[in-house]
C-alpha positions in Angstrom: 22.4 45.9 71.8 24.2 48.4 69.5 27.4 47.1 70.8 26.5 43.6 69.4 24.9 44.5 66.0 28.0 46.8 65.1 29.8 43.1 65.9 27.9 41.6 63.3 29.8 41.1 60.4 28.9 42.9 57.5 28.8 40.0 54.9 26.2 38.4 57.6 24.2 41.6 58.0 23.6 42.6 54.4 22.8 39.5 53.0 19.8 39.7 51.0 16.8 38.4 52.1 14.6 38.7 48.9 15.6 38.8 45.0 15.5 42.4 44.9 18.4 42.2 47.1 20.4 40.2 45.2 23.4 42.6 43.8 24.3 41.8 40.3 22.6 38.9 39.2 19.3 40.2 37.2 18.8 37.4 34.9 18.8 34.5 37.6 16.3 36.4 39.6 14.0 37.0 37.2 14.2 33.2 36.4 13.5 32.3 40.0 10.9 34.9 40.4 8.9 33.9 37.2 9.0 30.0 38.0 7.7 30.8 41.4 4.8 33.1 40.5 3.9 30.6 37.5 4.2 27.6 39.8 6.7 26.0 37.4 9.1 25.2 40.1 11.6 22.3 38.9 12.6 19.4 41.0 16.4 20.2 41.1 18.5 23.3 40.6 22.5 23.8 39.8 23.7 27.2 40.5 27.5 27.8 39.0 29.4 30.9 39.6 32.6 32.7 40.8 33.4 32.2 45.1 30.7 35.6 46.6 28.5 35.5 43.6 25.8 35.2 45.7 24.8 31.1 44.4 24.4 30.7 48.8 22.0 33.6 49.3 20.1 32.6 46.3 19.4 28.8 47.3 18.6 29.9 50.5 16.0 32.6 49.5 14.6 30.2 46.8 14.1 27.8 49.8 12.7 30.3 51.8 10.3 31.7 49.3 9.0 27.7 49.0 8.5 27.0 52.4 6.7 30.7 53.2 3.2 30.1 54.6 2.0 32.5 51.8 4.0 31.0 49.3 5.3 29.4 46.9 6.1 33.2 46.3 8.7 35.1 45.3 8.0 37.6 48.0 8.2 36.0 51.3 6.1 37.3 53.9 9.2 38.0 56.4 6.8 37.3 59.5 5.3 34.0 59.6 6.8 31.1 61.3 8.6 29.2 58.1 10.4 32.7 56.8 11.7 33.6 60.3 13.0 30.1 61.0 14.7 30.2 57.5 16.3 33.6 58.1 17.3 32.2 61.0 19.1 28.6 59.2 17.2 26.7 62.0 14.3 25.2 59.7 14.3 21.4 60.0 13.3 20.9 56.5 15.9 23.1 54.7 18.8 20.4 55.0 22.5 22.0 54.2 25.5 20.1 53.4 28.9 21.5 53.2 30.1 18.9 49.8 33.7 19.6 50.3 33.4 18.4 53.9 30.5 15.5 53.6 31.9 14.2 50.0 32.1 10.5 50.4 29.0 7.9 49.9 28.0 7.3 53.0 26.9 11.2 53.4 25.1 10.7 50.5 23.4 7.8 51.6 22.5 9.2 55.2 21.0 12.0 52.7 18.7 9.7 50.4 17.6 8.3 53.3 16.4 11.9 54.8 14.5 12.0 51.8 12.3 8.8 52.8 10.8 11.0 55.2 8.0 13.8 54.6 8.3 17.4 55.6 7.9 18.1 59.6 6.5 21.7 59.3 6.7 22.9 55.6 5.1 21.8 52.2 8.9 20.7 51.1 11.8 19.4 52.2 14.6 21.3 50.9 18.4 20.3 50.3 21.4 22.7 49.8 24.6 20.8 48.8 27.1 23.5 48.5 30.7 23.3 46.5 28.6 20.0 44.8 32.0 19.3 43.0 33.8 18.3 45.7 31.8 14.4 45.7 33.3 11.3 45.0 32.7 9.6 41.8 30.9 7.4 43.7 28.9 9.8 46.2 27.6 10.9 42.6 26.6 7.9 41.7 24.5 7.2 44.1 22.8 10.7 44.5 21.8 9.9 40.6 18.8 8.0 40.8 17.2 10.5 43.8 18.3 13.3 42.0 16.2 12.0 38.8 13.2 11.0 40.6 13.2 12.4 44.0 9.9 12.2 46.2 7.5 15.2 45.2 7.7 16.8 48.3 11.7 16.8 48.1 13.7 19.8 46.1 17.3 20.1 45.4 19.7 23.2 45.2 23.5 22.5 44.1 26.0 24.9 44.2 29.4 24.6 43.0 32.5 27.2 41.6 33.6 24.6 39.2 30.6 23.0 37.2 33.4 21.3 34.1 33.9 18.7 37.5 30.2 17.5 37.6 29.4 14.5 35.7 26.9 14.9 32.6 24.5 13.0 34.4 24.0 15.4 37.1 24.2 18.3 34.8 21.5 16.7 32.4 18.6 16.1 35.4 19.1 19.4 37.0 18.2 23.9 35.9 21.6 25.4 35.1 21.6 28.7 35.9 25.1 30.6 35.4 25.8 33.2 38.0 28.3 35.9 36.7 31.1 38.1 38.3 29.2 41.1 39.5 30.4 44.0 38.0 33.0 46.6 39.9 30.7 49.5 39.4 28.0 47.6 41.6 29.8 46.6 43.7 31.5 49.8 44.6 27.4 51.1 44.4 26.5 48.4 47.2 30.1 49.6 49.5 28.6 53.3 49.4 24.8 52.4 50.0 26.1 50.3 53.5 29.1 52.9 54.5 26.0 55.0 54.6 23.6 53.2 56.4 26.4 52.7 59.0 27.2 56.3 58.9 31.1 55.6 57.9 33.2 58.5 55.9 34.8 57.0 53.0 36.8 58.1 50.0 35.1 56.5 46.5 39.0 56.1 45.4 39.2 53.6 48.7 35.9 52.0 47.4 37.3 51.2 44.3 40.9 49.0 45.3 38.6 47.1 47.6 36.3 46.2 44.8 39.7 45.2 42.8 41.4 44.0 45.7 37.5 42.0 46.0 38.3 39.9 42.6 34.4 40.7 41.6 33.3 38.6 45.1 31.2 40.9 46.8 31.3 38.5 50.1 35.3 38.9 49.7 35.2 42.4 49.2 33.0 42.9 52.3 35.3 40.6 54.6 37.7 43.5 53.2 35.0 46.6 53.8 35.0 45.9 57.5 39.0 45.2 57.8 39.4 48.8 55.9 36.9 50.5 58.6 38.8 48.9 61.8 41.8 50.1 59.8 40.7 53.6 59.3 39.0 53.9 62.6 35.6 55.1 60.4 37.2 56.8 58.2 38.1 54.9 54.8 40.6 56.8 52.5 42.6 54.8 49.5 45.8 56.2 51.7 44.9 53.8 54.5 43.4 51.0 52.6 46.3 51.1 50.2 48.2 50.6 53.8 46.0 48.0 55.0 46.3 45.5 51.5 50.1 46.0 51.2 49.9 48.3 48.2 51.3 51.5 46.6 50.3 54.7 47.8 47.9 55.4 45.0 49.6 58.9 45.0 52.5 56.9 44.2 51.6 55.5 41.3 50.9 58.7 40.6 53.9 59.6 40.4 55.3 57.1 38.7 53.5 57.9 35.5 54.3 61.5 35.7 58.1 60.5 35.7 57.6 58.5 33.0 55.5 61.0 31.1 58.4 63.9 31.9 60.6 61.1 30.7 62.9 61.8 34.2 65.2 58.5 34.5 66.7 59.8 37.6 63.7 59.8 39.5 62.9 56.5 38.2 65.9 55.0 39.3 65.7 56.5 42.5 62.0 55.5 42.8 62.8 52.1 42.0 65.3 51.5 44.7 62.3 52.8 46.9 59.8 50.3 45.9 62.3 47.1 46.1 60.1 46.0 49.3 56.6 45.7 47.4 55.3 43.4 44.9 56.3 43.7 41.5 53.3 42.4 39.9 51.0 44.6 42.5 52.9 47.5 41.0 52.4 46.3 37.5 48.3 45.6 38.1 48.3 49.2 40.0 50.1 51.0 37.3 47.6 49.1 34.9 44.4 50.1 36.8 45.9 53.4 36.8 46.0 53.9 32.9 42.4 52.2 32.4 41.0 55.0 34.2 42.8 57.6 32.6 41.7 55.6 30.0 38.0 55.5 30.7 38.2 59.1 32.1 39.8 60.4 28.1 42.4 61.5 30.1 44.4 63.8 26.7 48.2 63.1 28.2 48.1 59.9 26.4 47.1 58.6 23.0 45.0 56.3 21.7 48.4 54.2 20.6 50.5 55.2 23.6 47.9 53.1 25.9 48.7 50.2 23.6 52.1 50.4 23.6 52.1 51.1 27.9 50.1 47.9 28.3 52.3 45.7 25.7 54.7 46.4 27.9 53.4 46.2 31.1 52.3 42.2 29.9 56.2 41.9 28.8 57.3 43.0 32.2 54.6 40.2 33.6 56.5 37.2 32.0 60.0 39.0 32.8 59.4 38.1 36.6 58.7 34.9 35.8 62.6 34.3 34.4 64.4 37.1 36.1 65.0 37.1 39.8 66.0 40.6 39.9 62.5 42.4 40.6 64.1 45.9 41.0 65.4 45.8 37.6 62.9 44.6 35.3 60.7 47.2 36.8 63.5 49.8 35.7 63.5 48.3 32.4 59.6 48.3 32.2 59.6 51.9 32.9 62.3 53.2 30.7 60.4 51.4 27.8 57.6 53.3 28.5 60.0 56.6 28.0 60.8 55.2 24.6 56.9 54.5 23.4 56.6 57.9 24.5 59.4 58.4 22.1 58.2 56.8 19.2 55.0 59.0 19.9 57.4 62.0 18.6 58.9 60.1 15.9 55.0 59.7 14.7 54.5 63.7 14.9 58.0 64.1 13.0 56.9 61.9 10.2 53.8 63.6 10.3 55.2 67.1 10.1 57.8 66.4 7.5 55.2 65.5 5.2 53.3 68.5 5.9 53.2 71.6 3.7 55.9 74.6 4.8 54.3 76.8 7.9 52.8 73.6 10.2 53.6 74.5 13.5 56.2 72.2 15.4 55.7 70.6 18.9 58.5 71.0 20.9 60.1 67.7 21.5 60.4 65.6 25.0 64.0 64.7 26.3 64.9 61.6 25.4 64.5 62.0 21.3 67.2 62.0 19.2 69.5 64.3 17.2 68.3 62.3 14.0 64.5 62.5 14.5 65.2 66.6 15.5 66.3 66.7 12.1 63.4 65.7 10.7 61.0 67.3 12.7 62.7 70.4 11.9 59.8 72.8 9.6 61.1 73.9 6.1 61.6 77.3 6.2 62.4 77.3 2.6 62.3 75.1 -0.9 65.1 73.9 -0.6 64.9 73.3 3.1 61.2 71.3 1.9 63.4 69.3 -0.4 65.9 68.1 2.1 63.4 66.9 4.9 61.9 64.9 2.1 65.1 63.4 0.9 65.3 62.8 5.1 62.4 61.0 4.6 63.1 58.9 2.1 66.6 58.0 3.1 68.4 59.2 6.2 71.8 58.3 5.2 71.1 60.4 2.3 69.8 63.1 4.0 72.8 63.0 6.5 75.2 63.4 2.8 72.7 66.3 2.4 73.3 67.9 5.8 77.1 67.2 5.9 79.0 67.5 2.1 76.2 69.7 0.0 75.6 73.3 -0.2 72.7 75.1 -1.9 73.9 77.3 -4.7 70.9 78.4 -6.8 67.5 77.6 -7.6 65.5 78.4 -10.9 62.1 77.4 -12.8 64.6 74.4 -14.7 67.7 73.9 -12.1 68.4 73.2 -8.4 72.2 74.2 -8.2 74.6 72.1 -5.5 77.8 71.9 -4.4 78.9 68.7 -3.7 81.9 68.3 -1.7 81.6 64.4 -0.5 84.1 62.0 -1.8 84.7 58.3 -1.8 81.5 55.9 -0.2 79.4 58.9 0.7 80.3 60.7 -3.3 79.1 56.9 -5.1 76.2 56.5 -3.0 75.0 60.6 -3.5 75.5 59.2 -6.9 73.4 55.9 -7.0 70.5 57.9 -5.4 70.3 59.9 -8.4 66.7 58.8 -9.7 65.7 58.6 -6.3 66.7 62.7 -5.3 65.0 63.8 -8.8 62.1 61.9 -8.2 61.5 64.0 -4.9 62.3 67.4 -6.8 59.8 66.3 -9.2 57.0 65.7 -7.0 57.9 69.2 -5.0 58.8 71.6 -8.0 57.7 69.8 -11.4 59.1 67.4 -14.0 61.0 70.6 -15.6 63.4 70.7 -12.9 66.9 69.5 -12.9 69.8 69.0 -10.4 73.0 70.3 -11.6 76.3 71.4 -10.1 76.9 74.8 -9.5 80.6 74.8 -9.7 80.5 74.3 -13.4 77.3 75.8 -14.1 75.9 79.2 -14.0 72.7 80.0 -13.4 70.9 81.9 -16.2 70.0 85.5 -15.1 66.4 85.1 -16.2 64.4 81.5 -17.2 63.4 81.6 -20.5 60.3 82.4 -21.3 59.7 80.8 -24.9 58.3 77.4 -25.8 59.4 74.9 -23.5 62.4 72.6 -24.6 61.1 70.1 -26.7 63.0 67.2 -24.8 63.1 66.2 -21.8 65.0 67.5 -18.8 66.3 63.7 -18.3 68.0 62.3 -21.2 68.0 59.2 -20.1 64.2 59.0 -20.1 64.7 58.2 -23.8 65.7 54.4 -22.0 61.9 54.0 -20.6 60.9 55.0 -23.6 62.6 52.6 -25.5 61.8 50.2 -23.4 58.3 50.3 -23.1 58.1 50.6 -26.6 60.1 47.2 -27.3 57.8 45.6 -24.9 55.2 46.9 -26.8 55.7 45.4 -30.2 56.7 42.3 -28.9 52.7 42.1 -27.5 51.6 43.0 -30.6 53.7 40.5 -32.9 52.6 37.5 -30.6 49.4 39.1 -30.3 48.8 40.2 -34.2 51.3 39.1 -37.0 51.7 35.6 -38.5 53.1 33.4 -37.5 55.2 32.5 -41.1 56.3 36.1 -41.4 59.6 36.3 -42.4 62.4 37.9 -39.5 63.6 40.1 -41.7 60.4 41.9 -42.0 59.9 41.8 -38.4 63.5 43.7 -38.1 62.7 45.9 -40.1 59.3 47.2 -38.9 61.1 47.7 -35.5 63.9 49.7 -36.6 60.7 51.9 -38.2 58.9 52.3 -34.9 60.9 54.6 -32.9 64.1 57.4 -34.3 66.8 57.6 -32.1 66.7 61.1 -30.7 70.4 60.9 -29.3 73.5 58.9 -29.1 72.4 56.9 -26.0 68.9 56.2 -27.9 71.0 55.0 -31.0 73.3 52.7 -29.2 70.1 50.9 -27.5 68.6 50.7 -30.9 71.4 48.8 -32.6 71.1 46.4 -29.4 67.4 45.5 -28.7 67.5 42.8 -30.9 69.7 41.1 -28.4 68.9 42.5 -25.2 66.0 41.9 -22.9 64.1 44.8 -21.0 65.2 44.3 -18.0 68.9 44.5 -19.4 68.1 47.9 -21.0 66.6 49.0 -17.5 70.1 48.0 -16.0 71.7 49.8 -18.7 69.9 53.0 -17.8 71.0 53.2 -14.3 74.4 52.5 -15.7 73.9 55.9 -17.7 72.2 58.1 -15.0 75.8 57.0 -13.0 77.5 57.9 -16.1 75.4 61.3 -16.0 76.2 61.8 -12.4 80.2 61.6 -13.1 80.1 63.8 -15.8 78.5 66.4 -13.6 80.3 65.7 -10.0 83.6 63.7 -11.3 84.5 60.4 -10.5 84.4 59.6 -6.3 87.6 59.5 -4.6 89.0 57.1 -2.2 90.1 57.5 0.7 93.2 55.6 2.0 92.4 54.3 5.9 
């Protein structure tokens, strides 16, 4: 007698007999359960869901709890003649129809003409039509008019995967009610509440692929339970049900992301020639349920970005297999791309730390980054080391002219002293980045600050420490000024004066409103008459060039 229980499959032996058994399905059995108790009971039912949803079980178990000598109820006694006729499908008034089998019009006539007929033991006559979709457009047809106005003692329970195929009619003269995928985490739940009961070892990580292995139907992933426990011989590990499905070694997958993580191509090259006989998409969905659950776990290895950027690519990799015929290599190329997001996670940190006051401690950096972003992630030690990471910041071809052709000389409250020994290409662009370099020294060390070169300049033993020069460090900031103020009048005179004034008089109040304070100053005077503002701006950068020659000499070049 044990022999032939332990026979029994386990999708037949735990199916539930009552709505508290139902796994997953919550809000359709407290629907059921209240139109029973209330004696609201309709004449027609639709149940849609996902293939091992538990739509079946549910019909049946409504049908039982009709037909229960006690009943209607939504606790079936269990003992009396109608239940244990029901649990055993052999009750002549519960009438199931396999659709996808019995799906043309003469079915469904030899049906409608059950229907003539009352009940031979029970207060209803009950019919399941399972995978309902599956009639003809004329099978439908003729079920309509029953299915309206079928005989009081008659009831109808369709069941179907696809309900987008029924006809509105059908839909609009029958309850919807929407079964949904039961979650992984119950089912898993249900797997461990029947390994006990049939006294099975198991490990939960075995538990879990068969639930994903399941697709969310708990009669699929059942089917699977008791191929895993024939498998194991009672003892399920994720080892041997890995084995069983075809699929990585979970420890495999393992490693995978731990060669990824150490950024070791070797090993991934090697691995990949290993793994040539699996899947590639199973890989790709294990290495994915792999990071969810470091994911869900807060595993700290990864960042909150890094799990974007894995998972971008792991879709790219997806809809490589569907172009590439070369498996093997688009899993290489997957994997290395992880290395580089990994990558990119340090060019984030050096970013970060190069914009960071002096001191911040540095993270040592994973193989695989280069000699540029070393540079930057390098801490200044010093002011001028500060200055040059920003510069590197800003521009890395001009931090690279930094690095390679400048020398520190000095460095005072006014003046940052360099030798510059570029020449040619690298000497004109050091040269046109002018504004850009001062604008960094400004923002580290003040706006008194100048660059100048040390080879003609000495730096003064001691700053002064009278009043502060009265102009400004940057002759050519006389230009803006100018500027701004020529933009300014020319507001106020179409803002303000007359419009009949005489030129003249508007010549002459400009000349009045600003006094040359050098040659440069004097030169744009005598030409802003003529000259627009952007003009003047373009003349400005023409004279902080002009400044940098006079400092660093005219760039040589170089014959190829």
């Amino acid at each position: 007698m044990q022999k032939g229980k332990q026979l029994q499959a386990l999708a037949l032996k735990y199916r539930p007999k009552n709505f508290d058994e139902l796994i997953g399905q919550e809000a359709v059995s407290k629907s059921l359960t209240h139109a029973l108790d209330e004696n609201r009971v309709s004449h027609a039912y639709l149940f849609s869901g996902l293939r091992g949803s538990g739509k079946t079980s549910s019909a049946r178990i409504f049908a039982k709890a009709l037909v229960c000598e006690k009943g209607p109820t939504s606790r079936p006694c269990e003992v009396c003649a109608q239940c244990v006729m029901a649990n055993e499908s052999r009750h002549m008034d519960i009438i199931e129809m396999d659709a996808a089998s019995h799906r043309k019009i003469d079915d469904i006539r030899e049906l409608i003409e059950q229907t003539k007929y009352a009940p031979t033991a029970a207060r209803y006559k009950i019919f399941i039509i399972d995978e309902v979709h599956m009639l003809t457009k004329e099978a439908f047809n003729a079920l309509l008019k029953t299915l309206e106005e079928p005989p009081s003692y008659v009831k109808f329970i369709l069941a179907t995967t696809d309900p987008l195929k029924l006809p509105t009619t059908v839909l609009s003269r029958t309850q919807h009610f929407r079964f949904k995928q039961i979650s992984r985490y119950e089912i898993v739940k249900h797997l461990e509440f029947i390994l006990s009961k049939e006294g099975v070892s198991y490990e939960r990580e075995a538990l879990e692929i068969l639930a994903r292995s399941g697709g969310g139907s708990l009669r699929d992933t059942l089917t699977l339970l008791d191929q895993a426990i024939i498998y194991g011989a009672g003892n399920i590990t994720k080892s041997s049900v890995a084995a069983m499905l075809g699929l990585l070694d979970p420890s495999r997958i393992e490693q995978i992301i731990e060669h990824v993580a150490n950024a070791d191509k070797n090993a991934i090259r090697v691995l990949v020639t290993e793994l040539e006989t699996y899947e590639p998409e199973m890989i790709i969905d294990e290495i994915l349920a792999n990071l969810k659950q470091r994911f869900l776990d807060n595993d700290p290895k990864f960042s909150l970005l890094i799990y974007e950027r894995f998972f971008r690519i792991l879709a790219q990799a997806k809809s490589m297999l569907s172009v590439s015929s070369d498996n093997g290599f688009v899993l290489m190329l997957m994997l290395f791309m992880m290395i580089e997001a990994l990558n990119l996670q340090d060019i984030d940190e050096a970013i970060k730390l190069a914009k960071s006051e002096p001191g911040v401690a540095v993270i040592e950096p994973k193989a695989g980054v280069s000699e540029q972003i070393l540079a930057v992630r390098e801490a200044p030690k010093s002011p001028y080391e500060q200055f040059v990471a920003k510069i590197y910041d800003r521009s890395f071809e001009l931090g690279e002219i930094f690095k390679n052709h400048i020398s520190f000389s000095f460095l005072n409250e006014n003046e940052l002293g360099l030798v510059v020994n570029a020449t040619g290409d690298e000497l004109a662009f050091f040269k046109k980045s002018w504004g850009v370099m001062h604008e960094i020294l400004h923002t580290i060390f003040g706006k008194k600050i100048k660059i100048v070169n040390a080879k003609t300049q000495i730096p003064a033993a001691k700053p002064e420490p009278e009043t502060p020069p009265q102009e400004p460090q940057d002759k050519y900031s006389y230009l803006d000024e100018e500027i701004a103020k020529i933009k300014a009048r020319q507001q106020d005179e179409q803002k303000d004066e007359p419009a009949n004034e005489p030129v003249t008089a508007r010549q002459i109040e400009a000349n009045a409103l600003s006094q040359p304070q050098n040659d440069f100053a004097k030169e744009l005077m005598s030409l802003s008459q003529s000259k627009s503002p952007e003009e003047l701006k373009k003349q400005r950068e023409e004279g902080v060039i002009k400044e940098a020659n006079r400092l660093f000499g005219q760039p040589e070049v170089q014959n190829s």
